[in-house]
Backbone bond lengths (Angstrom), bond angles and torsions (degrees), N, CA, C in turn:
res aa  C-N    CA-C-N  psi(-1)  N-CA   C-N-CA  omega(-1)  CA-C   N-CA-C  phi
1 X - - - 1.458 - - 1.522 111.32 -
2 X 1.002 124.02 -30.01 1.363 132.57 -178.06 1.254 128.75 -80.58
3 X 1.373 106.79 -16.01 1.602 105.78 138.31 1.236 139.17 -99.21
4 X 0.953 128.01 -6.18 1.084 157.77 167.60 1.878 105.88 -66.11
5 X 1.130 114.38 -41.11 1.786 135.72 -178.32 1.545 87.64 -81.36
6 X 1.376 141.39 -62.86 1.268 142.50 179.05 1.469 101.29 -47.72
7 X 1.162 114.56 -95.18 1.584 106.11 172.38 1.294 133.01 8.53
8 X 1.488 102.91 -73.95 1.270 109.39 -155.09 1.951 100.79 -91.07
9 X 1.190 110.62 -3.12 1.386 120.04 -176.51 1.843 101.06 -89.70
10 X 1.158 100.61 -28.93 1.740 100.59 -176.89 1.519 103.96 -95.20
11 X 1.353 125.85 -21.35 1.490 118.98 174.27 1.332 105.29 -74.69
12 X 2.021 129.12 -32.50 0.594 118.82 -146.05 2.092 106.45 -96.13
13 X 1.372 94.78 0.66 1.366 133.03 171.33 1.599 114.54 -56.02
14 X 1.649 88.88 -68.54 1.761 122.44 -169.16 1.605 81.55 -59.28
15 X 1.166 128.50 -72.11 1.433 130.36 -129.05 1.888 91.00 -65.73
16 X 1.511 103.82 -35.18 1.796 113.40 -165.43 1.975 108.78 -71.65
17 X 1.398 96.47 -10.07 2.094 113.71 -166.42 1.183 99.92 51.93
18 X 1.501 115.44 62.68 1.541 137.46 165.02 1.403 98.84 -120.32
19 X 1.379 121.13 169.97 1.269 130.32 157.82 1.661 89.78 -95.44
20 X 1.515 104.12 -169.12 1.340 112.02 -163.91 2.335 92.05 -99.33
21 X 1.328 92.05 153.65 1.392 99.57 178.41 1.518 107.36 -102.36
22 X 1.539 103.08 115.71 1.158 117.71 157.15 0.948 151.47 -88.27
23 X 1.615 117.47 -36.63 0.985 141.86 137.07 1.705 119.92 6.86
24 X 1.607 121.29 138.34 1.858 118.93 -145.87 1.897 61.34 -103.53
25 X 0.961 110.41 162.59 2.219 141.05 -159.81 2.349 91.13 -149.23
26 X 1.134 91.62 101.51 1.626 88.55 160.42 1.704 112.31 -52.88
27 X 1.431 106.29 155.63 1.387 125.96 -152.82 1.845 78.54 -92.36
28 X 1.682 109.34 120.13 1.578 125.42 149.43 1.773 104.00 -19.70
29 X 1.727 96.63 101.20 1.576 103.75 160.55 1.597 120.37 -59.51
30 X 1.226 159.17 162.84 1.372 170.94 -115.13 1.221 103.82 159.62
31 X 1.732 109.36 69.80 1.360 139.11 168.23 1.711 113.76 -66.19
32 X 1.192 130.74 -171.18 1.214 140.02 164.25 0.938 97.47 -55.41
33 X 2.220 110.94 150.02 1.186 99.47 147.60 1.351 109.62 -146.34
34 X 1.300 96.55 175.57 1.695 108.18 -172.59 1.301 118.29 -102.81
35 X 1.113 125.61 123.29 1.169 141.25 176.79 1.779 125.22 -74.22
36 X 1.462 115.38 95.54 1.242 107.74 170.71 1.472 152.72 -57.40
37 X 1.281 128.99 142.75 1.143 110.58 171.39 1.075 128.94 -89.71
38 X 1.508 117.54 129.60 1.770 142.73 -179.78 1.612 107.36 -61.69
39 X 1.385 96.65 100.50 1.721 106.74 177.04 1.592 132.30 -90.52
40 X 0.944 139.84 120.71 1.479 111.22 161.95 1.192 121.21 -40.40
41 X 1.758 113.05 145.28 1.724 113.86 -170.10 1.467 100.92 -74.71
42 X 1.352 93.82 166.54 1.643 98.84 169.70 1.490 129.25 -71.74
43 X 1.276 120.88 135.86 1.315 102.44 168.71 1.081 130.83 -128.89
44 X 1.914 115.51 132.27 1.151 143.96 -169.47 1.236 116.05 -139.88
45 X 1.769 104.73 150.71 1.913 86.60 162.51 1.180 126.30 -70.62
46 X 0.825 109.21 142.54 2.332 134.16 165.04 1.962 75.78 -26.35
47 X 1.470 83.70 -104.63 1.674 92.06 -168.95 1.811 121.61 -19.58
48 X 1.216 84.91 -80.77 1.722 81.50 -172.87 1.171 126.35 -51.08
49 X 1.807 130.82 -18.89 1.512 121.18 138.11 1.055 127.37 -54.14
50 X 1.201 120.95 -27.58 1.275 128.12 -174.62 1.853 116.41 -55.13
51 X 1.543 92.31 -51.14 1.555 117.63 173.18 1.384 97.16 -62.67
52 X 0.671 144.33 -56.17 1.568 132.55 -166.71 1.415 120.46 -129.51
53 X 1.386 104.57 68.79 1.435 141.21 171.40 1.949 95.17 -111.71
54 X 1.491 112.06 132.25 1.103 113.74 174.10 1.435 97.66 -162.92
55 X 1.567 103.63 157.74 1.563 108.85 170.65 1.686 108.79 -96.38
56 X 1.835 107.10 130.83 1.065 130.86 161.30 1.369 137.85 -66.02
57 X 1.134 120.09 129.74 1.575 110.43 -179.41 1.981 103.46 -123.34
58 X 0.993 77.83 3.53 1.897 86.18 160.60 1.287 132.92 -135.97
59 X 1.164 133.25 127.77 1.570 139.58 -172.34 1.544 106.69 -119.04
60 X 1.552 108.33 137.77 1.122 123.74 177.17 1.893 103.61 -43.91
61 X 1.446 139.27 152.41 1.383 117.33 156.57 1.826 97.65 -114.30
62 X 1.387 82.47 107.99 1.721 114.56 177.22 1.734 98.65 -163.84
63 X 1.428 104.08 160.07 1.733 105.28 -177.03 1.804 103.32 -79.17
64 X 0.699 113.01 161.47 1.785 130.22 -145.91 2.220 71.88 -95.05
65 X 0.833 117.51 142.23 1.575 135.39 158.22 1.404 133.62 -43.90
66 X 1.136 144.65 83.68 1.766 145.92 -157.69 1.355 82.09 -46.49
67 X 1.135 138.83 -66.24 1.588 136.23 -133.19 1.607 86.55 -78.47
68 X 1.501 147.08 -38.32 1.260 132.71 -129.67 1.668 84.27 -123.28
69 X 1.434 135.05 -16.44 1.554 138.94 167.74 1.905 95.79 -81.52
70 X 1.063 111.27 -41.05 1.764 115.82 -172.60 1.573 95.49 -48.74
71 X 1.424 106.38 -52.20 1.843 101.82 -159.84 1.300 92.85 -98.04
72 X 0.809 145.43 -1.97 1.213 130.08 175.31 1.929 119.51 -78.59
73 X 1.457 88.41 -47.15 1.585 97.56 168.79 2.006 107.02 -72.25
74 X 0.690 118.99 -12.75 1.483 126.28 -170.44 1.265 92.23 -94.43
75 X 1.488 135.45 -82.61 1.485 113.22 -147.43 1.730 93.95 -91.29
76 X 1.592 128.49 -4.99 1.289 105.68 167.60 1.781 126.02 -85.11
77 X 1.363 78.69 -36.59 1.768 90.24 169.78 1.486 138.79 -123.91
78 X 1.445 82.35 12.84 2.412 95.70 171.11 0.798 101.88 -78.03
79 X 1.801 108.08 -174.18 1.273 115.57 172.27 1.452 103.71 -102.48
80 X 1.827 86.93 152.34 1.435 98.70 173.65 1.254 116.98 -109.51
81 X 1.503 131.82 3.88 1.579 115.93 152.30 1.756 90.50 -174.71
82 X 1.334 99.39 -172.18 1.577 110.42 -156.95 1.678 99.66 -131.32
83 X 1.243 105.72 118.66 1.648 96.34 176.60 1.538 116.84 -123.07
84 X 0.932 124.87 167.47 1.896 124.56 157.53 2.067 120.23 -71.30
85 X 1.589 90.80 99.38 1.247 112.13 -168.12 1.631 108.09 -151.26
86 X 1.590 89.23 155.62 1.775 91.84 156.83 1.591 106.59 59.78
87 X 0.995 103.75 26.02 1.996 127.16 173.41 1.688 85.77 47.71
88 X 1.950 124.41 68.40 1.553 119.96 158.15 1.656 84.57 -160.60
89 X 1.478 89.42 154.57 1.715 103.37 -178.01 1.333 100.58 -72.25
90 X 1.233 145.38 -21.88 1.461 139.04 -162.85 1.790 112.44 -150.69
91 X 1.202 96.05 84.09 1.685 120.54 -167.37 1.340 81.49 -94.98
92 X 1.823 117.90 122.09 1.114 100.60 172.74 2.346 106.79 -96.50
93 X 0.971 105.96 168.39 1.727 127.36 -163.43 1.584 91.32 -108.97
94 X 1.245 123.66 148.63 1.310 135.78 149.32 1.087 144.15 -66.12
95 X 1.697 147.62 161.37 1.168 117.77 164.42 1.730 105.43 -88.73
96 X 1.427 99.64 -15.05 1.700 90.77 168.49 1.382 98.59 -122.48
97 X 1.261 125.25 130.40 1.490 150.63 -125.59 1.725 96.57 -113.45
98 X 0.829 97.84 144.77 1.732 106.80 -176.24 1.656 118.89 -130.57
99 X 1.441 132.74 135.59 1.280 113.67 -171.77 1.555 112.30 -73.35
100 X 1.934 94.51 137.18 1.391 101.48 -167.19 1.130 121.73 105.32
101 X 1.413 108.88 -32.08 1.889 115.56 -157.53 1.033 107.36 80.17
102 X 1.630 138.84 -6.12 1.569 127.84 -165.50 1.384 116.84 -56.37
103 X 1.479 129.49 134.96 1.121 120.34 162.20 1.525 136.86 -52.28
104 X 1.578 113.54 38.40 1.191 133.94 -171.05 1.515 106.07 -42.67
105 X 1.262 115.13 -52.67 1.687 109.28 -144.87 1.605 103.96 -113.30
106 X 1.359 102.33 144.10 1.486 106.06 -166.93 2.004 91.50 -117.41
107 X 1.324 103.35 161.21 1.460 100.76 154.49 1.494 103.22 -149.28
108 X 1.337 97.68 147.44 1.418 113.89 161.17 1.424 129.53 -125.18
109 X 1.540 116.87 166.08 1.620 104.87 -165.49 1.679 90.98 -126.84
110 X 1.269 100.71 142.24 1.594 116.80 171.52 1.823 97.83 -110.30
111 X 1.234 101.74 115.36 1.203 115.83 -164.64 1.530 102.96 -102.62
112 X 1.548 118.00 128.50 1.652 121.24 173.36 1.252 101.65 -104.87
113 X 1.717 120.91 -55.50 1.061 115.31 -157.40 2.168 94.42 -164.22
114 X 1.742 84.48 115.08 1.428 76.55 -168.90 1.582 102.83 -154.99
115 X 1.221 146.97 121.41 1.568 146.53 -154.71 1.473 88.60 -74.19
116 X 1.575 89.47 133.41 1.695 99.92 160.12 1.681 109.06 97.49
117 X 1.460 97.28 -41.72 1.353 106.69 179.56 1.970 123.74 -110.52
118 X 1.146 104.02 104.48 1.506 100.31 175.93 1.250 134.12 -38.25
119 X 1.481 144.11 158.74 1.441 123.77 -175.58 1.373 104.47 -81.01
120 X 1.430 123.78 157.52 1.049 139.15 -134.61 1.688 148.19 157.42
121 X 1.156 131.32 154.77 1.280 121.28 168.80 1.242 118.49 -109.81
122 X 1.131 143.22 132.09 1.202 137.74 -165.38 1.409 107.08 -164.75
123 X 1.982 115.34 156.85 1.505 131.88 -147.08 1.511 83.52 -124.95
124 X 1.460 107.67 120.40 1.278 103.10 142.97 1.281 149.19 -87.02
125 X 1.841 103.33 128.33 1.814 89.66 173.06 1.291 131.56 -112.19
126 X 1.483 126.57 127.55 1.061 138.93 -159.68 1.807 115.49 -63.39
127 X 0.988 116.93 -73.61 1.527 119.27 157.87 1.215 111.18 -8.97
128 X 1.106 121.38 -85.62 1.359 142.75 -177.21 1.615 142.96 -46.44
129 X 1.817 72.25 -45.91 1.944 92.80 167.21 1.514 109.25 90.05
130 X 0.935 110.40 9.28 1.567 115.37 -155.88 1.646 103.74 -108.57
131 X 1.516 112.42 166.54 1.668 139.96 166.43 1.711 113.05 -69.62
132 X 0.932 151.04 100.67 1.791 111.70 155.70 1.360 99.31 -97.87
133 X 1.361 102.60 128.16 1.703 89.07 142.87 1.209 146.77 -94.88
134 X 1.601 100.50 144.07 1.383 115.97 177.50 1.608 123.36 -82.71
135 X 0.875 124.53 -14.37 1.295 139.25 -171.93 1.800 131.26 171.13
136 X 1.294 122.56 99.72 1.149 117.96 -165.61 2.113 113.90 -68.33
137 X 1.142 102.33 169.42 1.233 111.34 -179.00 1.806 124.78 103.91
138 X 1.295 109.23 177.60 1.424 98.52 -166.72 1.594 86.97 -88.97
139 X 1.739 116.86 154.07 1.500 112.36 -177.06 1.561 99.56 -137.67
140 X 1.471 94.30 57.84 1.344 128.80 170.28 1.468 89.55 -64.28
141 X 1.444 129.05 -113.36 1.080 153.15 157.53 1.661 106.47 44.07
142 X 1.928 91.00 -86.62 1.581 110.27 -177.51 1.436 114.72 -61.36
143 X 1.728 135.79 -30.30 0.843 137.47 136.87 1.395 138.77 -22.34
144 X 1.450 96.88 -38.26 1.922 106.71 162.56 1.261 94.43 -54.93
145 X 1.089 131.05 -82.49 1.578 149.66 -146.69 1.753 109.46 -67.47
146 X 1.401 110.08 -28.55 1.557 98.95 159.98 1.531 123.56 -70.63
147 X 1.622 120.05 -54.43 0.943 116.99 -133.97 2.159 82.96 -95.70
148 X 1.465 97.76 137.13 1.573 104.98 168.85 1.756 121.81 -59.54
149 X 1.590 110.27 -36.95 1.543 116.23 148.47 1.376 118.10 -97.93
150 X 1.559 109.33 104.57 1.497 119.58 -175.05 1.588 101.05 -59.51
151 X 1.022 112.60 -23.61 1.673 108.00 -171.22 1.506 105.32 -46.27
152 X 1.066 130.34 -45.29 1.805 149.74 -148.49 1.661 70.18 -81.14
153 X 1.247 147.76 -59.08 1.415 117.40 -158.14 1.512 128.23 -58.73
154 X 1.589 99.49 -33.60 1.474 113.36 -167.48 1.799 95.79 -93.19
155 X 1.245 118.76 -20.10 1.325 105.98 -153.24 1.967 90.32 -96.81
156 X 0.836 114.83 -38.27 1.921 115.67 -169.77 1.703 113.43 -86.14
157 X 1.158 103.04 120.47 1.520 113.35 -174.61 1.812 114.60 -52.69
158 X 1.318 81.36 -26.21 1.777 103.74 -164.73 1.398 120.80 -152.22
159 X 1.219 112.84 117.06 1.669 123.90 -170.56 1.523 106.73 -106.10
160 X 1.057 123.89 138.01 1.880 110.82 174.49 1.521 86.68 -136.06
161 X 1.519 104.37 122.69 1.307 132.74 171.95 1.582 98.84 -79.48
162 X 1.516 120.25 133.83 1.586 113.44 156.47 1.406 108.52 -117.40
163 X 1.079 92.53 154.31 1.616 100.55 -172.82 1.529 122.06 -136.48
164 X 1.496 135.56 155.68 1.229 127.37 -169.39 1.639 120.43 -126.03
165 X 1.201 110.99 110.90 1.697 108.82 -175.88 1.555 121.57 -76.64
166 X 1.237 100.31 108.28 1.489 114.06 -155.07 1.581 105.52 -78.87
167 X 1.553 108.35 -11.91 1.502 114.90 -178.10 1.599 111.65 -86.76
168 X 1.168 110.68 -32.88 1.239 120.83 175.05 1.953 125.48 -73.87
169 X 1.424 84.77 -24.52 1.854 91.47 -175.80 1.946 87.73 -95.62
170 X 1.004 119.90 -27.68 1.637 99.01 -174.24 1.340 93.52 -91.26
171 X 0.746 158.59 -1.83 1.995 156.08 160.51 1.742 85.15 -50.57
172 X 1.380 133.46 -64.50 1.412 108.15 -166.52 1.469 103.27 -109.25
173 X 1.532 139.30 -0.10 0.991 133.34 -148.69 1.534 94.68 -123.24
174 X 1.748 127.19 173.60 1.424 125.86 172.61 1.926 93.89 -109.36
175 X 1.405 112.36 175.79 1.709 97.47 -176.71 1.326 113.49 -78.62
176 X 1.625 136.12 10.74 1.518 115.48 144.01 1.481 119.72 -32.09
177 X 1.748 117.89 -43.39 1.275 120.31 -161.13 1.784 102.62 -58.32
178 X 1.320 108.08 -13.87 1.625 99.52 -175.93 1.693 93.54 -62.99
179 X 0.710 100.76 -63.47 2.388 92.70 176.71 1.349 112.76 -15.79
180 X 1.517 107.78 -59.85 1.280 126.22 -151.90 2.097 90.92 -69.28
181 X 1.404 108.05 -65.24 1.520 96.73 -166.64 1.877 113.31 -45.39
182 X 1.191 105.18 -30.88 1.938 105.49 168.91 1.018 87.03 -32.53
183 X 1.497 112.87 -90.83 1.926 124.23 -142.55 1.826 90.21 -56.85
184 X 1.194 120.79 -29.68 2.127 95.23 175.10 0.732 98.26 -68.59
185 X 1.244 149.18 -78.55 1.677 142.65 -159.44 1.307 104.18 -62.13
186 X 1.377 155.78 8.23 1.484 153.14 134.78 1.924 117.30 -77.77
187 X 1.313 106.68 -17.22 1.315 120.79 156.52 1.482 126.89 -95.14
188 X 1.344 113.98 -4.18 1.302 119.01 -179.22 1.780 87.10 -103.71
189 X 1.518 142.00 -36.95 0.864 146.98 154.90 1.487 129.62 -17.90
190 X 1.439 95.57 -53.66 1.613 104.83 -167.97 1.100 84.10 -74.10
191 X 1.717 137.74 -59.87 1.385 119.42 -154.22 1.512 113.01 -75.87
192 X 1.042 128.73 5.04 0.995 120.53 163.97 1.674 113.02 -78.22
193 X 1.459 120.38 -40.04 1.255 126.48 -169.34 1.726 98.53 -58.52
194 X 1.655 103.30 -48.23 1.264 127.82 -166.68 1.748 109.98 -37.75
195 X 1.496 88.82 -80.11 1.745 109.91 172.88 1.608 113.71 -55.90
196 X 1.479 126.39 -51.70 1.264 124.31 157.14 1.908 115.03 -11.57
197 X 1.427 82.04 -88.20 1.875 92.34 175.25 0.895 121.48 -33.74
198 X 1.703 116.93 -55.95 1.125 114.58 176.68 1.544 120.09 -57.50
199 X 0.845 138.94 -29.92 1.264 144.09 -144.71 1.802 99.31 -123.80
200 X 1.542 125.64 1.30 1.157 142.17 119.96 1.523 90.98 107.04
201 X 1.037 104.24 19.08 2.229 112.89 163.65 1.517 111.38 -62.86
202 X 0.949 93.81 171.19 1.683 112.12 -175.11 1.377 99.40 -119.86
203 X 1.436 141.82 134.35 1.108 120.22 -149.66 2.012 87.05 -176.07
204 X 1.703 102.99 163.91 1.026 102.21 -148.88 1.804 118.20 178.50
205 X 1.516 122.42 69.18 1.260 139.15 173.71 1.440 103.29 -31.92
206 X 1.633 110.48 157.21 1.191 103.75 -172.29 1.521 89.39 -169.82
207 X 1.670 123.85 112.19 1.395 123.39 -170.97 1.616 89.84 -120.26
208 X 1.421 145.30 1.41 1.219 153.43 167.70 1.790 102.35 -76.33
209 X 1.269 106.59 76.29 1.589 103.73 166.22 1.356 108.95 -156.78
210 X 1.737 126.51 165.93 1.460 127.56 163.96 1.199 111.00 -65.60
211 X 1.271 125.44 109.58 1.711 124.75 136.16 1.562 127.61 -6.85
212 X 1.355 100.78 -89.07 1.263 132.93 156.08 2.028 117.59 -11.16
213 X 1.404 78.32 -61.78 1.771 96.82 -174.76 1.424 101.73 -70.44
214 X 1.415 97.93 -71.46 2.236 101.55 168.49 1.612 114.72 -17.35
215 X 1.237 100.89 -66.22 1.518 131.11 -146.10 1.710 78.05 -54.86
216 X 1.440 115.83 -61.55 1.491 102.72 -166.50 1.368 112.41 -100.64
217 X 1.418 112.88 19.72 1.790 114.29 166.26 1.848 107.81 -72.02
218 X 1.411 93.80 -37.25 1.592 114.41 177.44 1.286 106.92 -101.15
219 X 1.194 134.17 23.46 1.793 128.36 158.67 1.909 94.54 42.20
220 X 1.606 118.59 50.53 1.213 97.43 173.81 1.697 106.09 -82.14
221 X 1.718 98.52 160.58 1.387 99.20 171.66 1.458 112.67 -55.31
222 X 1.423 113.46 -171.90 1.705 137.48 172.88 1.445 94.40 -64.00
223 X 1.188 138.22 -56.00 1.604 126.47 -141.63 1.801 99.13 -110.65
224 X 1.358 111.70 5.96 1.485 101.67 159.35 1.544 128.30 -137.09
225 X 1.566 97.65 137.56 1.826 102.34 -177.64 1.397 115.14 -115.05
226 X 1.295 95.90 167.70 1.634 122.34 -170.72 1.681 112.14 -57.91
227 X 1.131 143.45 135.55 1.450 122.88 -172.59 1.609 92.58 -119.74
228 X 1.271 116.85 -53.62 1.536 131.11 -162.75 1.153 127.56 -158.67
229 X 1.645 140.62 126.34 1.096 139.87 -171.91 1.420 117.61 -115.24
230 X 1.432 125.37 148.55 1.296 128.24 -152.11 1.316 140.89 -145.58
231 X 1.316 100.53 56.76 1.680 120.59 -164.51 1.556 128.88 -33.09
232 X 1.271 130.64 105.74 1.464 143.33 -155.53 1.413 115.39 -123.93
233 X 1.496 121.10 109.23 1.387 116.97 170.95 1.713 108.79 -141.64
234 X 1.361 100.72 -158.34 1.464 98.46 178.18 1.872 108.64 -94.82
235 X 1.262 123.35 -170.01 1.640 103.20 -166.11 1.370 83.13 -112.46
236 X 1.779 114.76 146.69 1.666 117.14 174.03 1.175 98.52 -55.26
């Protein structure tokens, strides 16, 4: 696995016109956390969200809704059931599905302005339903410095970084699987666009950012990177 983690960390370097980061990243603090509330999903048609699903480049400036961030991270990125896997009676499954089932994909939220929740950086966990934080404060600032259009920092209430654990997909996988985590985080994507719409956000992918900058806005470990970022607010 450990070359395989090298590998795919220096291609994934080359491809960004970075050198590779070596540099030691402090170990993810395990701040407070907040506990969400479990909503009924929204309901709409498949189709007719479908039709009018679009990416936003403007957000209301008001804090983004607890109840309408709650389901959104829930039916785009909770789990949707628990099976016998991965040598444990209750492996939990995604609602956006990953090869293997591996617990590949992480998300986190860079929080500006959001009810319930302070500004902030924070990891979501799926199981659980819950906030941790990673770092308190508004991450306005470092947000300049990720995103290649600074506008997306000041303008989106709510950013959700996804990210891919490269230690965990080469434990069963060889480094082709670096391909494979793209298309999860492009399936964790759609449902975000998906549920978004539905749930009547303004919303807005964003693969134009520093690595580099991310990587240590979120103190991620060595063996996981940034895939896609995903600007979330309410619609002007």
């Amino acid at each position: 696995m450990a070359d395989a983690l090298s590998s795919a960390k220096a291609v994934h370097a080359m491809l960004n016109g970075q050198s590779e980061d070596t540099r030691d990243r402090p170990v993810q603090p395990n701040g407070p956390r907040i506990p969400l509330p479990d909503l009924e999903p929204p309901r709409a048609d498949l189709v007719a969200t479908l039709v009018q699903r679009r990416s936003a480049a403007k957000f209301a400036d008001r804090p983004l809704d607890m109840a309408a961030l709650s389901a959104l991270l829930r039916f785009a990125l909770g789990v949707q059931r628990f099976v016998q896997a991965q040598g444990v009676d209750k492996h939990p499954l995604g609602m956006a599905p990953s090869a293997g089932g591996l617990l590949c994909l992480r998300a986190y939220l860079l929080v500006r302005q959001a009810d319930g929740v302070p500004p902030g950086i924070y990891r979501y966990e799926s199981v659980s339903h819950q906030l941790i934080e990673i770092g308190p404060g508004d991450p306005t600032a470092g947000l300049t410095e990720v995103f290649l259009q600074p506008e997306f920092a000041t303008n989106a209430p709510v950013t959700i970084a996804l990210t891919a654990r490269l230690d965990v997909a080469f434990t069963q996988y060889p480094l082709r699987h670096y391909r494979t985590l793209h298309v999860d985080a492009g399936v964790a994507v759609q449902n975000l666009y998906t549920v978004g719409t539905a749930l009547g956000l303004a919303c807005c992918a964003i693969a134009a950012f520093d690595d580099r900058a991310l990587g240590s806005l979120l103190c991620l470990p060595d063996s996981e990177i940034a895939t896609m970022l995903f600007s979330v607010g309410q619609k002007p």
